[in-house]
C-alpha positions as CSV (number, residue, x, y, z in Angstrom):
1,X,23.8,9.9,-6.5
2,X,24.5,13.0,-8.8
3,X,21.7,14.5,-10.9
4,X,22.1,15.8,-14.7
5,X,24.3,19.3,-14.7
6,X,22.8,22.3,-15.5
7,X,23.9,24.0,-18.2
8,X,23.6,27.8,-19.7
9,X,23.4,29.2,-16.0
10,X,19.6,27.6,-15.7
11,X,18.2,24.2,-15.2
12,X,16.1,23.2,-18.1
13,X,14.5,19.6,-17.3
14,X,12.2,18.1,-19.3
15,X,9.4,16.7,-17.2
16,X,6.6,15.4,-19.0
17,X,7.2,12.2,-18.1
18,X,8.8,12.2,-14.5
19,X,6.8,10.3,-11.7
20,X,4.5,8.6,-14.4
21,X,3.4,5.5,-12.9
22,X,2.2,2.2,-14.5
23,X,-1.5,1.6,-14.0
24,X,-2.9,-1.6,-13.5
25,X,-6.5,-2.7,-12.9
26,X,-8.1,-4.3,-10.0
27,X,-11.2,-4.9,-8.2
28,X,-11.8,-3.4,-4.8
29,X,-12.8,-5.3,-1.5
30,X,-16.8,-5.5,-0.5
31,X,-19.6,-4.6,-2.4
32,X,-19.8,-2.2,-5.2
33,X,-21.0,1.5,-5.2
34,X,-23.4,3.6,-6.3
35,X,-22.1,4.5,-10.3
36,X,-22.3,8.0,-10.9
37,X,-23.2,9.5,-14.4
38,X,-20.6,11.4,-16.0
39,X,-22.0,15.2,-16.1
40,X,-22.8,16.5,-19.2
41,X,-19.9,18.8,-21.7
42,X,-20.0,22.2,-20.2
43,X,-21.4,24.9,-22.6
44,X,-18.5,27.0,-22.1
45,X,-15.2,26.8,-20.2
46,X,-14.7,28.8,-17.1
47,X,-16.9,30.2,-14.5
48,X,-20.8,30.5,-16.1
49,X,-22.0,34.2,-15.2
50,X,-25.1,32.9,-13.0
51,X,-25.0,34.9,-9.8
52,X,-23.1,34.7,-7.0
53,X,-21.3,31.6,-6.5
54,X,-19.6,29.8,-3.6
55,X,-17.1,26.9,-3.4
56,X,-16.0,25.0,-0.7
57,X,-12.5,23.4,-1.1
58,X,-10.7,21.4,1.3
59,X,-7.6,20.8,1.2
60,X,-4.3,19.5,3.1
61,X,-1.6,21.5,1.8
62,X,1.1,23.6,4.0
63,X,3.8,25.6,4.4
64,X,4.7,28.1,1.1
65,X,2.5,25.9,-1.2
66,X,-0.5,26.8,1.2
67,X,0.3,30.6,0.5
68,X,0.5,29.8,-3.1
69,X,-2.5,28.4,-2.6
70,X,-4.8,31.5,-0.7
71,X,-2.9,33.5,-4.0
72,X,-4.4,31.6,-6.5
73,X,-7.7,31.6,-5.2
74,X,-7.4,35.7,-4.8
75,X,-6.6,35.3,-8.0
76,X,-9.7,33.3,-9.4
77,X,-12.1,35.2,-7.1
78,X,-10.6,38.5,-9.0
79,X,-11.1,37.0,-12.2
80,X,-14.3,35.9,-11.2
81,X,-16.1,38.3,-9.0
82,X,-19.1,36.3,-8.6
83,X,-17.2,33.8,-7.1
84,X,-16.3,33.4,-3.0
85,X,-13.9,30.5,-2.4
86,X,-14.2,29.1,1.2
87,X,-11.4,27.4,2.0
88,X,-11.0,24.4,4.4
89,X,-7.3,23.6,5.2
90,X,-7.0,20.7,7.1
91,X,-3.8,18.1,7.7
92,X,-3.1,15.0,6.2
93,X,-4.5,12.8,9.4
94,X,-7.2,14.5,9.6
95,X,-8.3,14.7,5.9
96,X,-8.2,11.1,5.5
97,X,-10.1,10.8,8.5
98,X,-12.7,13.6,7.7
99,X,-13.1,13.7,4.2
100,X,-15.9,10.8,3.7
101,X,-18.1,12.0,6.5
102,X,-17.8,15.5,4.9
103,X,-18.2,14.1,1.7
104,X,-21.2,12.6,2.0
105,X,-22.8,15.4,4.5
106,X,-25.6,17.8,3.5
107,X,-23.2,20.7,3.2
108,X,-20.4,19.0,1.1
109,X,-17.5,20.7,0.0
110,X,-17.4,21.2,-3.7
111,X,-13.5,20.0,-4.3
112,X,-12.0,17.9,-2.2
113,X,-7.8,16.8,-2.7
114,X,-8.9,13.3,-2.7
115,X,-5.5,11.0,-2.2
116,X,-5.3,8.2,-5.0
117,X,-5.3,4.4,-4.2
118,X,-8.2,2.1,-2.5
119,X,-8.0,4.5,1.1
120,X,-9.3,7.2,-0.4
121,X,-10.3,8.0,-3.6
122,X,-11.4,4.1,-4.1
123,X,-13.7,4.3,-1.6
124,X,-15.2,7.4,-2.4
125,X,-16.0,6.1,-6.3
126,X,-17.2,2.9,-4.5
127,X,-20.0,5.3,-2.6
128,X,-20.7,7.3,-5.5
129,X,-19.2,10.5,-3.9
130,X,-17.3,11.6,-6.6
131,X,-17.8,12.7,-10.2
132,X,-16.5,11.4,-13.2
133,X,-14.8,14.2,-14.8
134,X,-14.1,12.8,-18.6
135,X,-15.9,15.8,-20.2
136,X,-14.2,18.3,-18.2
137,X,-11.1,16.7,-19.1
138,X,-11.9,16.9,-22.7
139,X,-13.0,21.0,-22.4
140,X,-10.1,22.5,-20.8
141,X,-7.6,19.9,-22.4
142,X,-6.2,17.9,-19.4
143,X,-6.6,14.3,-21.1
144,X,-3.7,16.1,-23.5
145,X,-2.2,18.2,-21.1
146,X,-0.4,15.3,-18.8
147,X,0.6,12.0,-20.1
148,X,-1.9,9.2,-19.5
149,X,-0.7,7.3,-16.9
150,X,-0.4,10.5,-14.9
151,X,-4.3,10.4,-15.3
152,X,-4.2,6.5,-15.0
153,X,-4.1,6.8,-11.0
154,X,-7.0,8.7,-10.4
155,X,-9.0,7.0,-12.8
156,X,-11.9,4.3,-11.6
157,X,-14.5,2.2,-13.1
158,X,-18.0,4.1,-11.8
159,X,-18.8,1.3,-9.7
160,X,-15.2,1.6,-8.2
161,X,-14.4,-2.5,-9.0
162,X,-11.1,-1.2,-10.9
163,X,-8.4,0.9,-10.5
164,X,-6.2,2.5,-12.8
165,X,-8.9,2.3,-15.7
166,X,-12.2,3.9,-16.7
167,X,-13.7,6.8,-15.7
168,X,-11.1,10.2,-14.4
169,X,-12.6,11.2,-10.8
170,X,-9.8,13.6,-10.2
171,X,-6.9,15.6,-11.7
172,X,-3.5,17.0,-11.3
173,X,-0.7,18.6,-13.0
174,X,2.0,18.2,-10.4
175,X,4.6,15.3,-9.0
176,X,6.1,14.3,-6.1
177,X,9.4,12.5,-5.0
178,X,10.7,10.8,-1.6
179,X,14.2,11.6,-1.2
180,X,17.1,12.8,1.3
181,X,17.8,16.2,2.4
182,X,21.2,17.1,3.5
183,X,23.0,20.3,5.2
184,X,25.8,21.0,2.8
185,X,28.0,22.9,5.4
186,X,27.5,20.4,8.4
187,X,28.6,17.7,5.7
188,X,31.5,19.0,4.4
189,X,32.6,19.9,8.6
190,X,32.1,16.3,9.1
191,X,34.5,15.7,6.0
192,X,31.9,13.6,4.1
193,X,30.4,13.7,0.6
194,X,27.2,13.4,-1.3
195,X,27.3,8.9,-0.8
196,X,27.2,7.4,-3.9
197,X,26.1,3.6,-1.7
198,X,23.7,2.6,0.3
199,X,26.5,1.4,2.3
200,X,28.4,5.1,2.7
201,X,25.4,6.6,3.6
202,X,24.8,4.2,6.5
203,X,28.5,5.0,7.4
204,X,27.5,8.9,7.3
205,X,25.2,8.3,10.1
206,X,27.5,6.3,12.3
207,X,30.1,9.3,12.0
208,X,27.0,12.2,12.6
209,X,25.8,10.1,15.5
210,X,29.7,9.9,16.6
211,X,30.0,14.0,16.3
212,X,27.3,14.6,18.2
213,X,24.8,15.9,15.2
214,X,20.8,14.0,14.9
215,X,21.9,11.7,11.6
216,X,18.5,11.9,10.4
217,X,15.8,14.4,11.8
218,X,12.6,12.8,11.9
219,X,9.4,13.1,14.3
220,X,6.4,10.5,13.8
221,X,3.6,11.4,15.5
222,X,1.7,11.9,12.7
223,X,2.6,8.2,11.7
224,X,2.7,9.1,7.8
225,X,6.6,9.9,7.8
226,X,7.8,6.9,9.3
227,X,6.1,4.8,5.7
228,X,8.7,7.2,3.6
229,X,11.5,5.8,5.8
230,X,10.4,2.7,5.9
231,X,9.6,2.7,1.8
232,X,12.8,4.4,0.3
233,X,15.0,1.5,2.4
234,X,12.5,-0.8,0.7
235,X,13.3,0.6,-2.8
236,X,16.7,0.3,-2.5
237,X,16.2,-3.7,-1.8
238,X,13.5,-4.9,-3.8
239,X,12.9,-4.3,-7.0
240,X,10.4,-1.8,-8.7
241,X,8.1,-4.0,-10.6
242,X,8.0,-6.1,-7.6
243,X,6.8,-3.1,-5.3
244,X,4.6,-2.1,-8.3
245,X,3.2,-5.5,-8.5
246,X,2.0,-5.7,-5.0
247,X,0.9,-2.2,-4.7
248,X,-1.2,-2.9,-7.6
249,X,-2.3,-6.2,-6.7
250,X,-0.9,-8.1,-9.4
251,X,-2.6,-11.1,-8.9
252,X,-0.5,-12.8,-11.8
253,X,2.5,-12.1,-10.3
254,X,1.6,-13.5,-6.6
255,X,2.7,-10.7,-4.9
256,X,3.0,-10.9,-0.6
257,X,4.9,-8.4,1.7
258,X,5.8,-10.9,3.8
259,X,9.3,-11.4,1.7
260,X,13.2,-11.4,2.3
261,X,13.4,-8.4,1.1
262,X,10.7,-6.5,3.2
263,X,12.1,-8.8,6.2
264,X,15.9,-7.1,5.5
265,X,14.1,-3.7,5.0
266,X,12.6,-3.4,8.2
267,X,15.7,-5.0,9.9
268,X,17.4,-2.0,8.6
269,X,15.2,0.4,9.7
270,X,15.1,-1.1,13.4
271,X,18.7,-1.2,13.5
272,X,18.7,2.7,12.8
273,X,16.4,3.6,15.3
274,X,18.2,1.4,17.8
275,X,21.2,2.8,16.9
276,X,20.0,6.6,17.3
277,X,20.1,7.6,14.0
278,X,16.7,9.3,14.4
279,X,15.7,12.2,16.4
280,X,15.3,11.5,20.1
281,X,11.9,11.1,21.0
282,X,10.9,11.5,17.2
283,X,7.4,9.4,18.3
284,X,6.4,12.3,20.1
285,X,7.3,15.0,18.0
286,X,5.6,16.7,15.3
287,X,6.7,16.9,11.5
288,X,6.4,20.6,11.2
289,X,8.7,20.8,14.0
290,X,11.1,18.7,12.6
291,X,11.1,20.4,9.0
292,X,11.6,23.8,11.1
293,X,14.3,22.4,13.5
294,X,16.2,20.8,10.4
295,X,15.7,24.3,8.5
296,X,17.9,25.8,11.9
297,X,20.4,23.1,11.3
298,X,19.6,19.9,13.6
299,X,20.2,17.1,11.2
300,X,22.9,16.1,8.8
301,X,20.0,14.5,6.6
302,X,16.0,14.5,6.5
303,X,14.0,12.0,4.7
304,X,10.7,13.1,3.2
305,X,9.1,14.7,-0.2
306,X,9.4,17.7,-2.5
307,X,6.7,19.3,-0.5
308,X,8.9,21.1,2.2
309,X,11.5,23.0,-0.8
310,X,9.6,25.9,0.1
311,X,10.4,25.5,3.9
312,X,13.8,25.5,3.2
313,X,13.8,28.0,0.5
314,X,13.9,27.1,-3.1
315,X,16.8,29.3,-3.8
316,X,19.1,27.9,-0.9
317,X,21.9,26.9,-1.9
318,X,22.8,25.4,2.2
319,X,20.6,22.4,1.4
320,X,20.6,19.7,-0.9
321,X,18.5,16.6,-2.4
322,X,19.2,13.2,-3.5
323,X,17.9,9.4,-3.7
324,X,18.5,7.4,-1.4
325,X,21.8,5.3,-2.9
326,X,21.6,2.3,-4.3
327,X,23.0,-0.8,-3.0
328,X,25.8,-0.6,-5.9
329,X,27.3,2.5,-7.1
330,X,26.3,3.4,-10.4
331,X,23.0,1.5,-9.8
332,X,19.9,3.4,-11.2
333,X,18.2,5.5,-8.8
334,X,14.9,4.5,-7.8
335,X,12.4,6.1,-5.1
336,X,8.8,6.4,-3.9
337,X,6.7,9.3,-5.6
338,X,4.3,9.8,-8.2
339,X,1.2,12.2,-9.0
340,X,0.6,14.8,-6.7
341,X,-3.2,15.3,-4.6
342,X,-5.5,15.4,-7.1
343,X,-8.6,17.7,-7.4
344,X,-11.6,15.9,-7.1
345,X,-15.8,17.1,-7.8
346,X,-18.2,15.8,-5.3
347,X,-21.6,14.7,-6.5
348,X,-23.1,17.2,-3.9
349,X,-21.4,20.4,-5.9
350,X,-24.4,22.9,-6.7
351,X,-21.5,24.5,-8.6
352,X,-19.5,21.7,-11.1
353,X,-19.0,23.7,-14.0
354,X,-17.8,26.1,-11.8
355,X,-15.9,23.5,-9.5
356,X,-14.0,22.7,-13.0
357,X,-12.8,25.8,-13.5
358,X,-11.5,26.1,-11.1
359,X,-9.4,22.6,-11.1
360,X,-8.3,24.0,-14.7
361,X,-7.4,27.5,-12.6
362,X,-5.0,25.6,-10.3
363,X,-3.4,23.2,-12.8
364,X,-2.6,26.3,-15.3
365,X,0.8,27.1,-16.5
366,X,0.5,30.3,-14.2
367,X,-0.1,28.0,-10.9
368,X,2.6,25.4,-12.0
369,X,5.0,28.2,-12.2
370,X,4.6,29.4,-8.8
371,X,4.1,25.9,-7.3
372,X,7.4,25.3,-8.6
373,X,9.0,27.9,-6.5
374,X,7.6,26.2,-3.8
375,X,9.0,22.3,-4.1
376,X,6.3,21.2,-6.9
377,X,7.1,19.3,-9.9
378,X,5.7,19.6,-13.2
379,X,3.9,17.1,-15.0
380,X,2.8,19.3,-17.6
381,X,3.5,18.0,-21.2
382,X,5.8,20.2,-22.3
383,X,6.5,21.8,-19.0
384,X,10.4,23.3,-18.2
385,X,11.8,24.0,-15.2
386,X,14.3,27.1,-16.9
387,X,13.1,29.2,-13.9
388,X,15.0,27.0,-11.1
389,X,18.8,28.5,-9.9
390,X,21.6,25.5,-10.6
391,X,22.9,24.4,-7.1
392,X,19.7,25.5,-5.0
393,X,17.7,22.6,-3.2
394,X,15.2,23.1,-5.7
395,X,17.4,22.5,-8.6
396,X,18.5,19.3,-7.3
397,X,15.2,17.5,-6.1
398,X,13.7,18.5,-10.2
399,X,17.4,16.9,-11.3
400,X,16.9,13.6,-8.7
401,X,13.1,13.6,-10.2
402,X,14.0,13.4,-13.4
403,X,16.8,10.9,-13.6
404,X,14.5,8.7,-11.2
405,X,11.8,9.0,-14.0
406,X,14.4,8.6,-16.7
407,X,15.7,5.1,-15.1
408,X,11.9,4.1,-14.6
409,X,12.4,3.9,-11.1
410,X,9.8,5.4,-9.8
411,X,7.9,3.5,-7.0
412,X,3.7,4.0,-6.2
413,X,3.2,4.8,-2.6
414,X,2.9,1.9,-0.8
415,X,-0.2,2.8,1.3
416,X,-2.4,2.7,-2.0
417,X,-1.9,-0.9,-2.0
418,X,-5.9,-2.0,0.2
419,X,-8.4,0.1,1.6
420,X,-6.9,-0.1,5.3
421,X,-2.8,-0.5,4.2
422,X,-2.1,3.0,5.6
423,X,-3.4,2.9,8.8
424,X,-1.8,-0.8,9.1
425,X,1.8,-0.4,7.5
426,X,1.8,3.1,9.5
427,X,1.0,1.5,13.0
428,X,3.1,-1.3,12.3
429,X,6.5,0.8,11.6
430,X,5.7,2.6,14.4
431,X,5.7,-0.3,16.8
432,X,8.6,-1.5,14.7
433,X,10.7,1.8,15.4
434,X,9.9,1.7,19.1
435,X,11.2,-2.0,18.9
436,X,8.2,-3.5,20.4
437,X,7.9,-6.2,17.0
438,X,10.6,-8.0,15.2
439,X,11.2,-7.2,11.4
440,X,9.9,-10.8,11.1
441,X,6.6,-9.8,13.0
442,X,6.2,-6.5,11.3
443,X,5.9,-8.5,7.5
444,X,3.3,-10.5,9.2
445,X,1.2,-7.8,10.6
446,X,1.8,-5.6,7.6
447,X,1.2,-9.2,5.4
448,X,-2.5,-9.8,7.3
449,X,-4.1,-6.8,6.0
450,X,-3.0,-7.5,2.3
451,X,-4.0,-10.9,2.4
452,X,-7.6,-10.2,3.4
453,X,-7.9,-7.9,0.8
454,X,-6.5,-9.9,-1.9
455,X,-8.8,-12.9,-0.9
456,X,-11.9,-10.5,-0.8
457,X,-11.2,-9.7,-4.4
458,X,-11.3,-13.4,-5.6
């Protein structure tokens, strides 16, 4: 799949509209919450001039966006002197694990990255945790500064019985895309190409696994990555308003996982890892080891997000990006990706007019532009990408976003789809990988979970 071409020595993408997904509403499973009041308009943007002042974030980011991140909050607490930021950097595993209980502890943080869908953010609404942030939105412009569906996804009715609707509970500027890295120079040694089929790029791994090279560095002990192998086989095979439909819970559409085309998706992905297209022993092995052993050239290919440009350096030019092919050349692209982590206020803040401002600090165009350097993607209205260097890694995961975005073929995450889908779809590929289910077995499983929740909601 080739992106767009640069052009006048600089990339220059539009991306107001790249990874904007279509929201739909629904109604969550078990009882409702406790509805929170939205606070009231702030009487003046930015930090209020009250004394000293100290906010607790927590956060899961890594890598160079985590030093972009302990910049930008040198860079608040400098503008604001009163403030202290205390920062709590966790992983992804454990955030979703921690984050309630911290949440809704007597010290809770002040801003929490809160990920969207009925895991997380849902059930946060649902306990009253979180506060509705409509009035901050309105002071420092966000309801105008990304498109609405961007906002769509972290929005909730108070009592958290709908998704996709009502009340904003967190906010973000930023994108993200599943894709496939490649290593331009072990490619072209293995005489191969960027594939422009789902089919060459299966025959790219038979000849790297022939050659002796990893086909596809992975590592899955943190279960998470093996849903974004799993997901961008899936996208390839079904269609996206059918994968939006279930993730959603269209209810008028009838929507199931236990389907052909999930069945043919997770036959794929066995046949992969039975055919040693993955790193050996990858369910032992960690995913910052894998991003650093692909980064010293053990892999032909790596399938994962924007989030590790930075780890390979945005200006490399040894690297590149692209979908996963489609079935049929000159099919439109289509992948998994959407909003980035939103920022989200607890109720327990001391500090939310202060907590807002500094959400609006790390949204700005300043902290766009140097989260771009570092694998980010702008959802900015407005926002341009002239800084990125034509045929760097960088330059070609903005190009994959935006034709992705342009052909509407950009997929919700899958584990937004019930309140326990993530820790069900990720245990399931993982006994799936190891060869311990059948593909048939796996939609069941995986099926079990979705059907509970969709009957709880009747």
């Amino acid at each position: 799949m080739a992106a767009s071409s640069p052009t006048a020595g600089r990339v220059r993408v539009a991306l107001t509209a790249v990874l904007v997904l279509a929201a739909a509403a629904c109604a969550p499973h078990g009882i409702g919450g406790r509805p929170v009041s939205v606070p009231p308009p702030p009487v003046q943007t930015g930090v209020p001039d009250t004394g000293p002042v100290t906010l607790t974030i927590w956060d899961q980011e890594t890598g160079q966006v985590s030093k972009v991140w302990d910049r930008l909050n040198a860079e608040f607490e400098e503008k604001y002197p009163n403030v202290t930021i205390d920062r709590v950097n966790v992983d992804f595993g454990e955030l979703k694990t921690l984050l309630k209980l911290a949440v809704s502890g007597p010290d809770a943080p002040d801003i929490v990255e809160a990920n969207q869908g009925w895991p997380d953010m849902g059930g946060l609404v649902r306990a009253g945790l979180l506060l509705p942030l409509d009035n901050y939105a309105v002071a420092y412009g966000w309801d105008e500064r990304v498109p609405a569906a961007v906002r769509a996804v972290s929005s909730w009715s108070p009592d958290g019985k709908e998704f996709g609707t009502g009340n904003l509970f967190g906010y973000t500027s930023l994108g993200e895309i599943l894709g496939v890295y490649y290593n331009k120079r072990m490619l072209a040694d293995l005489g191969l190409g960027v594939p422009a089929t789902f089919g060459e790029f299966e025959q790219d791994l038979e000849i790297a696994k022939k050659a002796g090279e990893v086909p596809i560095q992975f590592a899955n002990n943190a279960a998470f990555p093996g849903i974004h192998e799993f997901v961008v086989i899936q996208d390839q095979i079904a269609t996206p308003g059918a994968l939006t439909d279930f993730i959603f819970g269209d209810r008028g559409a009838a929507p199931s996982f236990d389907t052909p085309e999930n069945v043919q998706a997770a036959t794929t992905l066995q046949d992969w890892a039975h055919a040693g297209y993955f790193t050996p022993g990858f369910g032992g092995s960690g995913y910052e080891t894998s991003i650093a052993n692909f980064v010293n050239g053990q892999g032909l290919f790596m399938i994962t997000g924007n989030w590790i440009v930075a780890d390979l350096g945005a200006d490399n030019p040894d690297f590149g990006f692209f979908p996963l092919p489609p079935m049929e050349a000159g099919g439109p692209p289509v992948s998994t990706g959407g909003a980035g982590f939103p920022l989200s206020i607890t109720v327990g803040s001391q500090n939310p007019d202060a907590a807002a401002a500094y959400i609006d600090w790390m949204t700005n165009d300043h902290a766009t532009e140097l989260l771009l350097a570092a694998g980010q993607l702008p959802l900015s209205t407005g926002a341009t990408t002239s800084s990125v260097t034509p045929g760097t890694v960088l330059a070609d995961v903005v190009n994959a976003a935006s034709a992705v975005s342009t052909a509407n073929g950009v997929v919700p995450y899958e584990d937004w789809a019930t309140p326990t889908f993530y820790d069900t779809l990720s245990a399931a590929i993982q006994e799936l990988m190891a060869v311990r289910i059948t593909p048939e077995e796996f939609v069941a499983k995986v099926q079990e979970d979705y059907a509970e929740f969709q009957e709880s909601r009747a």
